[in-house]
N, C-alpha and C positions, 0 to 999 in steps of 0.2 A: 504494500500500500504506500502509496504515497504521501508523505509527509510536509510541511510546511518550510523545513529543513531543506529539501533538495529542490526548491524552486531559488532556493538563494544564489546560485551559479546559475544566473541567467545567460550570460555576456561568453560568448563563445571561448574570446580569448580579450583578454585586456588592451594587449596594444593592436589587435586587429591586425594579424600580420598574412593572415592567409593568402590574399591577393598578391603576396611576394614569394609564394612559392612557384606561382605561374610565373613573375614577372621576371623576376631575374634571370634565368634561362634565356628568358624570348630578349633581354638585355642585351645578355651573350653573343645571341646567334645576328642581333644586329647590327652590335658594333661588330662581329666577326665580317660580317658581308661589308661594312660601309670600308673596314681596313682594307678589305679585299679589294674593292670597286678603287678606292684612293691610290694604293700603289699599283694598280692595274694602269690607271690615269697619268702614273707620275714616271712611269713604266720602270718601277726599282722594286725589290721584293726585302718584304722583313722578314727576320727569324721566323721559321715555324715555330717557335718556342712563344712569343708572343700569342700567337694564336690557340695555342694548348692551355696557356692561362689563362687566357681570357676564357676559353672554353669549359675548363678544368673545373676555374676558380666559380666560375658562376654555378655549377653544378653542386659544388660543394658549399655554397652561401645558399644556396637552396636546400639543400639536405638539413646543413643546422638550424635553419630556421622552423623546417619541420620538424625534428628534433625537439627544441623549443616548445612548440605547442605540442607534439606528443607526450612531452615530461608535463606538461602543464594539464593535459587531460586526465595522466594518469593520478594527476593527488584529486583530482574529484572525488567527493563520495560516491557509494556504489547508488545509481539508479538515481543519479543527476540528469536533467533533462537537461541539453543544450542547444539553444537557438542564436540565432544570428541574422540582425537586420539587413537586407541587400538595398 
């Protein structure tokens, strides 16, 4: 049964960070293209290494953040109901 208790964790996540687990990726993949397109233009090539980070790194700023909210769902009490305004 549901208690008055487990309406208190309303708010999905505090700092509202979900929309950064899509964003940062799609960050990634367009400054990846726009570097591409730039020294395609300037017709000189950078490290691959540049590109691995930028690719890498976005990946991994995406994992901890959901990280993040997965640690933060888990200290919920059991049979918290959670919503989120779009």
């Amino acid at each position: 049964m549901l208690k008055l208790e487990h309406f208190q964790n309303m708010a999905l996540v505090n700092n509202n960070w979900l929309w950064l687990i899509l964003f940062i990726p799609l960050l990634g993949a367009v400054m990846n293209g726009a570097l591409t397109l730039f020294s395609a233009r300037r017709k000189t090539n950078l490290p691959p290494l540049v590109y691995a980070v930028i690719a890498c790194g976005s990946a991994i700023v995406s994992f901890l953040i959901a990280w993040k909210i997965f640690l933060y769902f888990k200290r919920l009490p059991e049979n918290s109901l959670l919503t989120q305004d779009l």
